[in-house]
C-alpha atoms as one frame of an Amber mdcrd trajectory, in Angstrom:
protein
  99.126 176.414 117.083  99.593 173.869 119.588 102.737 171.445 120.918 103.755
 168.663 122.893 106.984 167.830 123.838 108.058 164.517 123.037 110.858 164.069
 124.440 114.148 165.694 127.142 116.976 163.945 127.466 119.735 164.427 129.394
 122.372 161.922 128.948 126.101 162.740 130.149 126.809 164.470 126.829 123.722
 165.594 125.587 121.174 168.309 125.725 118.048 167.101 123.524 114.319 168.982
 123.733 111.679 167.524 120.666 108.759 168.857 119.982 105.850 168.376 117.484
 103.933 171.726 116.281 100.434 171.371 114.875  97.526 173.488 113.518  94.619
 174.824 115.688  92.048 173.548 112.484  92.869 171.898 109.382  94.939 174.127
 106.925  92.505 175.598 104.166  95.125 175.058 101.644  98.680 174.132 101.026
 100.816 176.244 103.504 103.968 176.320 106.094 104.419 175.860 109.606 107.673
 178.345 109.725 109.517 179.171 112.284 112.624 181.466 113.468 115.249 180.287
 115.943 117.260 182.893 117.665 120.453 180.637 119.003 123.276 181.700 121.112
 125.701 179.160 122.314 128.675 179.866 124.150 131.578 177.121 124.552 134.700
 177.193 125.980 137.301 174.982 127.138 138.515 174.213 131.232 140.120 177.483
 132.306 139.569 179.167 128.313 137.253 182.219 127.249 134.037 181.216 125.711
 133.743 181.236 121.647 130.297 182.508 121.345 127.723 181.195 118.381 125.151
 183.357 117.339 122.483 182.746 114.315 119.241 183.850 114.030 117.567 181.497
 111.012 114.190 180.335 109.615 112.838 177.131 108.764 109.556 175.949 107.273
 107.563 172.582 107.339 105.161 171.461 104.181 101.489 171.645 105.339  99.050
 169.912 103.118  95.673 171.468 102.355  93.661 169.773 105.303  96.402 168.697
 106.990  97.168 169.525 110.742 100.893 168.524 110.980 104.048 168.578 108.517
 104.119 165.066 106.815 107.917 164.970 107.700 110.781 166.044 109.565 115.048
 165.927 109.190 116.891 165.395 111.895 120.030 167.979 112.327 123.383 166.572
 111.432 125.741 166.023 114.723 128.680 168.332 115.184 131.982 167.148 113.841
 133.633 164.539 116.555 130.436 164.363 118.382 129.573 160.900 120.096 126.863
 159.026 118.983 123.266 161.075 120.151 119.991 158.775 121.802 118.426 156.897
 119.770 115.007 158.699 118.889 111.831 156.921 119.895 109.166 159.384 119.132
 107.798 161.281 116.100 108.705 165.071 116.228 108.503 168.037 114.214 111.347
 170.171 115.780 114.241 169.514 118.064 117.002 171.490 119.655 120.079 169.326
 120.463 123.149 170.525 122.137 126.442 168.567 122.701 128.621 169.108 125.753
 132.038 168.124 124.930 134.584 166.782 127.430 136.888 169.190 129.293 134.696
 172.488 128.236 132.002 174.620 130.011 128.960 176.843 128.540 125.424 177.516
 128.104 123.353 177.159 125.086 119.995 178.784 124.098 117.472 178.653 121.264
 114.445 180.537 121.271 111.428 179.913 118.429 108.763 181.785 116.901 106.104
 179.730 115.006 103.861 180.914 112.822 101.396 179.413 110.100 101.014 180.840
 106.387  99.606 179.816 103.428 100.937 179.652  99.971  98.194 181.904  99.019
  99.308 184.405 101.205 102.976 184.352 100.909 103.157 182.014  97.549 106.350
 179.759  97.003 108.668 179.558  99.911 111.896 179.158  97.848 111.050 182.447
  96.253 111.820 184.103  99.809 115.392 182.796  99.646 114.176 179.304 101.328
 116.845 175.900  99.965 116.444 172.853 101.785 119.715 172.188 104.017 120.389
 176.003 103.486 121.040 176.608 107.370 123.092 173.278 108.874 121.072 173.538
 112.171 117.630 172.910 110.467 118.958 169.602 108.919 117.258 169.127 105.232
 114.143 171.624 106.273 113.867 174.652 104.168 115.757 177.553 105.567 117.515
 180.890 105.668 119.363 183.037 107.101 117.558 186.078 105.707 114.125 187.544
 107.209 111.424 186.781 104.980 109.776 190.436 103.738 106.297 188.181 104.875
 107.763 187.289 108.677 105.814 190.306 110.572 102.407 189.671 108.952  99.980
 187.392 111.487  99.919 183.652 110.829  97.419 182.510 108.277  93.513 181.352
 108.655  93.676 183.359 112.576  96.295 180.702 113.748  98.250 181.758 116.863
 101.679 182.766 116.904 103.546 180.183 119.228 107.091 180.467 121.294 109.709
 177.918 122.473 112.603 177.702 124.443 115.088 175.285 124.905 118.429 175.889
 127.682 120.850 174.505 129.090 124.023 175.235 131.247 127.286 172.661 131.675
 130.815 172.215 133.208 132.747 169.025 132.271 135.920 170.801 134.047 136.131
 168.901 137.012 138.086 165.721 136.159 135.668 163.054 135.931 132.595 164.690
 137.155 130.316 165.780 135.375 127.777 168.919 136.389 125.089 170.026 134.363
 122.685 172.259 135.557 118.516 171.389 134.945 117.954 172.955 131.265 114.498
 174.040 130.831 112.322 173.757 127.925 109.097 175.929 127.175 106.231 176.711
 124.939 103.585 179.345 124.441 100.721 179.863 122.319
């Protein structure tokens, strides 16, 4: 598996890592790049106790026989009363995006696993409890909420297992200032 990172934004508001996952070698047949996001978000308002968030989900990509990369992506939907995000200039197969509204402080992590498997080993993806826009952090991707019985089996055709990481830390607190500390954003084959 391999990765590049497209893009890392930090405007005011915003917290945005892309990245675009690929295949080692073509895939020798129809398969899915899938992978599982451990998230845990905490948010609080100036002078408040943090409401945590905490969701551990999969989400899966269409891989054509011979292809090297999914043939689209879907864009997660922006949080209720969230300001308009960056424009997006560059193609990308996953992206973490936080929002840091006004007046509140917290920290935000998400944490992937990627792995590669074919339909011949694990056969229809919907049949392991995968709907697209199942999970409303993986936008119109196939997802779930529930561990695939397949997930702890090596990727397909010797394909590494790959890691991300995406963080960041903010305070909006301090009337018009705004402090944000450097998030960080990571990958491992």
């Amino acid at each position: 598996m391999t990765e590049s990172v497209n893009s890392y934004d930090r405007p005011l508001l915003w917290t945005r890592v892309m990245w675009t996952f690929s295949l080692l070698l073509p895939a020798i047949s129809d398969g899915y790049i899938v992978q599982k996001i451990t998230m845990r978000t905490y948010i609080a308002p100036c002078g408040g106790a943090s409401r945590p968030v905490r969701l551990t989900y999969w989400e899966a990509w269409d891989i054509a026989d011979g292809a090297t990369m999914p043939a689209s992506v879907s864009s997660p939907p922006l949080p209720p009363g969230a300001p308009p995000a960056p424009p997006i200039t560059a193609w990308y197969t996953d992206m973490d995006m936080e929002w840091h509204p006004v007046a509140t402080w917290g920290s935000h992590v998400s944490l992937g696993e990627i792995k590669f498997f074919t339909r011949d080993d694990i056969g229809e993806i919907q049949e392991s409890g995968f709907e697209h826009g199942n999970v409303i952090y993986a936008g119109n991707l196939l997802s779930t909420t529930h561990q695939p019985t397949w997930w702890s089996r090596p990727s397909s055709q010797g394909e590494t297992t790959a890691t991300r990481i995406a963080s960041s830390n903010w305070s909006c607190c301090c009337g018009s200032a705004f402090q944000n500390s450097p998030g960080f954003y990571y990958f491992r084959p």
